[in-house]
N, C-alpha and C positions, 0 to 999 in steps of 0.2 A: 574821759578822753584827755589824751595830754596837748597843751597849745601847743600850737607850730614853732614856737623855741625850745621845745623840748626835742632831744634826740631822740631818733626813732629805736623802737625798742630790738629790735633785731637789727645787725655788721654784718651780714653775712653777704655773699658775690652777688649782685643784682642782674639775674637772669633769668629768661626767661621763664624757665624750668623752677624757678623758685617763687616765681608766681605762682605758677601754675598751684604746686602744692599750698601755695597761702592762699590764695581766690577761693580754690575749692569749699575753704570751708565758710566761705560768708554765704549765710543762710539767708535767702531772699526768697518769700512767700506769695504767689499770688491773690488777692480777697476776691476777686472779681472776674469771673473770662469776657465780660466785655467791656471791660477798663483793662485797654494796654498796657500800663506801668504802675500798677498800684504792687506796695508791699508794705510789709508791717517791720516799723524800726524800734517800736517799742519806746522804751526811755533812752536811746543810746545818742537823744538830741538835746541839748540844751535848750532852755527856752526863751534863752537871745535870739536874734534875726542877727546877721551879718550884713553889710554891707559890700559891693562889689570891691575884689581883692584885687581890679585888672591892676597889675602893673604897669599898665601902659601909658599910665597918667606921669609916669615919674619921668625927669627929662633927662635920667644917664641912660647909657646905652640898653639895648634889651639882649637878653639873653641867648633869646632866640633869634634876633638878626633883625633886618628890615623884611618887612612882608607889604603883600599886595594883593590886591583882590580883583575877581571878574564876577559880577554878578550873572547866574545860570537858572534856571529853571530845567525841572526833571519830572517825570512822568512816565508810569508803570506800562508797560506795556499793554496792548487792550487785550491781551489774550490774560493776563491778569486781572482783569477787572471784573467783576463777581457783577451777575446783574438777577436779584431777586426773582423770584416766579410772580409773574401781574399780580398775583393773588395780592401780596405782599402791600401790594402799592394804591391795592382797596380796602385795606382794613380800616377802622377806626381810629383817629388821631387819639390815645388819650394821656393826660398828664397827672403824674402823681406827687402828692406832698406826702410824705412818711411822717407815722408817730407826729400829727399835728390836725386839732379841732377845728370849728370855726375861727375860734379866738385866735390860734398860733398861725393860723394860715392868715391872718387879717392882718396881724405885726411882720408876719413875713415879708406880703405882700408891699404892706408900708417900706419897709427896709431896703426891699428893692429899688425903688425909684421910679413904679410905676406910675402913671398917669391916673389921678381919681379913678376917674370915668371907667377905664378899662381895669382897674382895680377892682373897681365895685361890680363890674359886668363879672370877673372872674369867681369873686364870692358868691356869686346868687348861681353859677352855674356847679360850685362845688357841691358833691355828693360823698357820705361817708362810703369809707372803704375797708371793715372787716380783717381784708387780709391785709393790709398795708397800716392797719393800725392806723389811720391819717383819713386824707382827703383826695378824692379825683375829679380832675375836670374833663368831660368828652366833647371838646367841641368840634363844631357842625366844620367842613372841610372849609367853607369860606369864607369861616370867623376868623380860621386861621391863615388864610394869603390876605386878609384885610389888615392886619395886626402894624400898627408904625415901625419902622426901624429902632424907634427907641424903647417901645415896649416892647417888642421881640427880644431886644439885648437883653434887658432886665427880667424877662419872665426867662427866656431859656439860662441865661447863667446861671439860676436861680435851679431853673431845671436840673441842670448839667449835674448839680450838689446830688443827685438822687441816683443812685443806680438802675434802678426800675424807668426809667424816662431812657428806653433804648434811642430816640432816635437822636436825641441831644447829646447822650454818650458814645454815638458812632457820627459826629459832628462831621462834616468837613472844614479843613480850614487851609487860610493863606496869606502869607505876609507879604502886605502889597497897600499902596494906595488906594485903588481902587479895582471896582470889578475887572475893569477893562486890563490892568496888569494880570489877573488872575486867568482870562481867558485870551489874553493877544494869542493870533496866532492859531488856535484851537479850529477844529471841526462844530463845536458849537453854532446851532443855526441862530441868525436870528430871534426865530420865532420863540425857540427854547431862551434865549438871553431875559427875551422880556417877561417870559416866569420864571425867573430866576433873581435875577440882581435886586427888584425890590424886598426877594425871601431873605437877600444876606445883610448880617446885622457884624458890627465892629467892635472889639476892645483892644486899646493900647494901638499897637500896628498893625495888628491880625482879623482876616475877615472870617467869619462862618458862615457855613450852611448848614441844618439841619432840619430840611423842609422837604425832602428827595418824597417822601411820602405821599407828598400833598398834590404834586406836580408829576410822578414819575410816571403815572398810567396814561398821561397827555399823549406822550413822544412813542414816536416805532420804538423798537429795540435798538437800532441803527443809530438812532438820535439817542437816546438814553445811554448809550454803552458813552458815544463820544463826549457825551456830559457828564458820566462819572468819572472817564478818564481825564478832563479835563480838571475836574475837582478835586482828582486825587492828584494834582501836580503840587508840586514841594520848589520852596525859593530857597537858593541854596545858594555858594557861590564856590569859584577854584580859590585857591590863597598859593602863591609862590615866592618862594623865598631868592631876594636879591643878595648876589657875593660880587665883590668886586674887588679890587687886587690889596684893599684895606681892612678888608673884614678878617678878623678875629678868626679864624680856622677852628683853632683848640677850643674857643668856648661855643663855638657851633655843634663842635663833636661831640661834646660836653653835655650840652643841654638836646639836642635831637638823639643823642645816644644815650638816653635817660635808661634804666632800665637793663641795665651788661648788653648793651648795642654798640658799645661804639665802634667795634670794628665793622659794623654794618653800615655804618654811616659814612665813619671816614673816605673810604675809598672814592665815593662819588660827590663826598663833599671838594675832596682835594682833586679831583676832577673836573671843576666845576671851577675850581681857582687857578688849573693850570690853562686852562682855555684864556685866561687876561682879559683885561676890561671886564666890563659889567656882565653877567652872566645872569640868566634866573631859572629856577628848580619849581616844580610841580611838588610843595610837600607830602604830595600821596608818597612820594618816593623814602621818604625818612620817616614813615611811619612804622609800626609795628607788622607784621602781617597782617592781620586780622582787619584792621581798619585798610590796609595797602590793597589786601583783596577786594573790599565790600566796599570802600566809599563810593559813593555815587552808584551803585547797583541794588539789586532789587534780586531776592530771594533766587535760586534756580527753581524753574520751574519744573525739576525731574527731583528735586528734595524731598521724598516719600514720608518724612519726619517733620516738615515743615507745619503739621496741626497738633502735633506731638511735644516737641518742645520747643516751648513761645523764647523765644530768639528776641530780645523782644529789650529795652533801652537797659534792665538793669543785667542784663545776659550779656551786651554789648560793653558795659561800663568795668564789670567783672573779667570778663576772658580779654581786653584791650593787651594786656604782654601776653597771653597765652599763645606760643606756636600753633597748639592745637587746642583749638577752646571744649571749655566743659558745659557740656547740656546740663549734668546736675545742679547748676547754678540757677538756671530757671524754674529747675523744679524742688526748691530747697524748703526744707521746713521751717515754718516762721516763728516757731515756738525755740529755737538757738536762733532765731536774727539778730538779739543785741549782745548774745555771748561770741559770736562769733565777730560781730562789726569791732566790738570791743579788745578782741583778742587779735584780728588778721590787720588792722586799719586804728590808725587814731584821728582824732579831728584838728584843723588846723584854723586857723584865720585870714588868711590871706596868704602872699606871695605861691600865689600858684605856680606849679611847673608840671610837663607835659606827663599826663599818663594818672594826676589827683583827678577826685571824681567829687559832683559836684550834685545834690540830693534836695530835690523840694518836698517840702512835707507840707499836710495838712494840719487843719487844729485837732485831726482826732489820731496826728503821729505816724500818718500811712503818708510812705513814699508814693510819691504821684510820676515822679519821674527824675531821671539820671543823667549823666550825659561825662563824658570825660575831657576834660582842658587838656588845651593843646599848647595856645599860645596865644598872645596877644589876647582878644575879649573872642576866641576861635574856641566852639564846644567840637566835638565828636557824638555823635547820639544818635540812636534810631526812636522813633517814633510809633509803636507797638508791635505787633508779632507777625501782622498779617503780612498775606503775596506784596501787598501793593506799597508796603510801608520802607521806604527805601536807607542806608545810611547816609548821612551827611551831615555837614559842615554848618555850625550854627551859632548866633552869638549870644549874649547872657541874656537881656533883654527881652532878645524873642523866645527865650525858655520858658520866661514868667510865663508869655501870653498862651501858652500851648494848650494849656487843661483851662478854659477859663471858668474861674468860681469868683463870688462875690468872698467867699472865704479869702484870708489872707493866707500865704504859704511863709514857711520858712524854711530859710536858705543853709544849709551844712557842704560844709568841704572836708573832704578826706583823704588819706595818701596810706599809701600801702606801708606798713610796720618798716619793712624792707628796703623803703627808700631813703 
């Protein structure tokens, strides 16, 4: 990969249309259909971590202008909201350790952070497991609503590392203080909050749930539909950009017209300055199509292809200039993933600008997830494939906490050859 003071390997006119044929070919694999954003990057990472590139810490002017935010909250529609057959919600809890003995499960367990007692409780309920090569635990439904909020966090993150542990890899989450941010406002009764809020367990900013199982046969359907919709709500926020009769016009056009836009930009930027005095813009407006259409919305629900091709953060990160985005990007073969990242993209270090994309990886080199810089500490990204998984506006921060693993990720930035 060449650093960010290296020129980019292709002069050619930065358009649309030149995306398009350069994106096409970044090969991005899925490992998992129910891990939303996993791909294989192979070696095309170094094995520095980076630290955050915002430029917003610096005190000359910013490129992209002065911004502003409204904090929002969004929520899928309930005719999106998928609500398993009861059967579903009576099955057995069980959790699985992969490729690991007594012994590996007992260092594990150690490394976690979990409490003695319930450490010790978990190893004497461990049973070998044949097919998983490892260990399982089946426990009894109301060992699991008795569990502390602290050893919840540390058994399910812990969990979360395993792909077989479906209900921790279809987690719910949200970034909030507390319960009560996550549900103000909501159809959630009562009754359902108090089996609820003591199942959600915290890391960094972000709450989880992944306890639907344990509690969901309680509630009518009625209640249950209003607590997934609820759960499936995303903290998002507007961002609008302020002009005022001293701002810089040319380096507005400049930098929101990233990408052979800027006669798309100009017009309604110099629009925006002929009105005088202070003025402010909705950035949906100066963004690409693709992000212009989908921010803040949620799949159609007349999309016939919508379980077909997973649409899904590294689809979004990829087609971000495409007029017309390419489904083969979702469905790309991961055996050219790093000839392809290598040939279409080089990697950078810092000074992000609108339209670089910004890749967490695992220590076993699998992309976890994507997201595209916009501006200021502002990502672009959607959050897996499904109906209810919507786009929006997010900052570096809350990316970490999205997959949460006890594993550490590492952070790559990339910019298309072309820019």
């Amino acid at each position: 990969m060449q650093p960010e003071a290296s020129a980019p390997r292709n002069n050619t006119a930065r358009t649309g249309h030149s995306f398009k044929r350069g994106a096409a070919a970044v090969a991005i694999v899925m490992v998992a259909a129910l891990i939303p954003c996993v791909v294989i990057l192979r070696n095309s990472m170094s094995s520095s971590a980076h630290t955050n590139p915002d430029a917003a810490s610096s005190p000359v002017a910013k490129p992209w202008g002065q911004l502003e935010y409204t904090p929002i909250v969004i929520a899928p529609p309930l005719e999106f909201v998928p609500d398993p057959p009861i059967e579903c919600y009576s099955e057995d809890t069980v959790w699985h350790f992969s490729e690991l003995g007594p012994d590996g499960l007992s260092i594990l367990l150690q490394k976690t952070g979990l409490s003695a007692p319930f450490s010790e409780k978990l190893l004497s309920m461990a049973v070998p497991n044949e097919a998983i090569g490892g260990m399982s635990i089946h426990p009894h439904r109301q060992f699991v609503l008795d569990i502390s909020p602290k050893d919840r966090a540390a058994l399910y993150i812990a969990l979360y590392d395993n792909r077989q542990n479906i209900d921790q890899q279809n987690l719910f989450r949200f970034h909030g203080s507390s319960p009560d941010d996550w549900f103000a406002g909501s159809e959630v009764s009562p009754a359902v909050r108090k089996l609820v809020d003591p199942l959600i367990y915290r890391r960094g900013e972000f709450m989880y749930f992944a306890d639907i199982r344990s509690i969901g046969y309680i509630a009518s359907r009625t209640k249950r539909l209003n607590l997934l919709k609820a759960l499936k709500r995303d903290a998002t926020f507007l961002a609008h950009l302020k002009i005022s009769p001293d701002s810089d016009i040319e380096a507005l056009v400049k930098y929101w017209g990233r990408g052979g836009r800027e006669n798309e930009v100009r017009p309604i930027l110099e629009a925006m300055m002929q009105r005088g005095g202070e003025q402010s813009i909705n950035i949906t407006h100066l963004l690409p199509a693709l992000a212009r259409q989908r921010l803040y919305t949620y799949p159609k629900r007349s999309d016939s292809d919508i379980m077909v091709y997973r649409r899904d953060c590294h689809w979004t990160s990829l087609n971000f200039f495409n007029e017309v985005p390419d489904d083969s990007l979702s469905l790309a073969d991961g055996k050219n993933a790093f000839t392809a990242i290598t040939t279409n993209y080089y990697q950078i270090s810092g000074g992000l600008r609108l339209g670089d994309i910004i890749v967490f990886v695992n220590p076993q080199r699998l992309a976890i997830h994507s997201a595209v810089y916009i501006a200021d500490d502002v990502f672009f990204h959607r959050c897996g494939a499904q109906s209810w998984a919507p786009w929006a506006l997010t900052r570096r921060k809350h990316l970490e906490h999205y997959y949460p693993s006890h594993k550490k990720y590492k952070i790559r930035y990339f910019r298309h050859n072309s820019l």
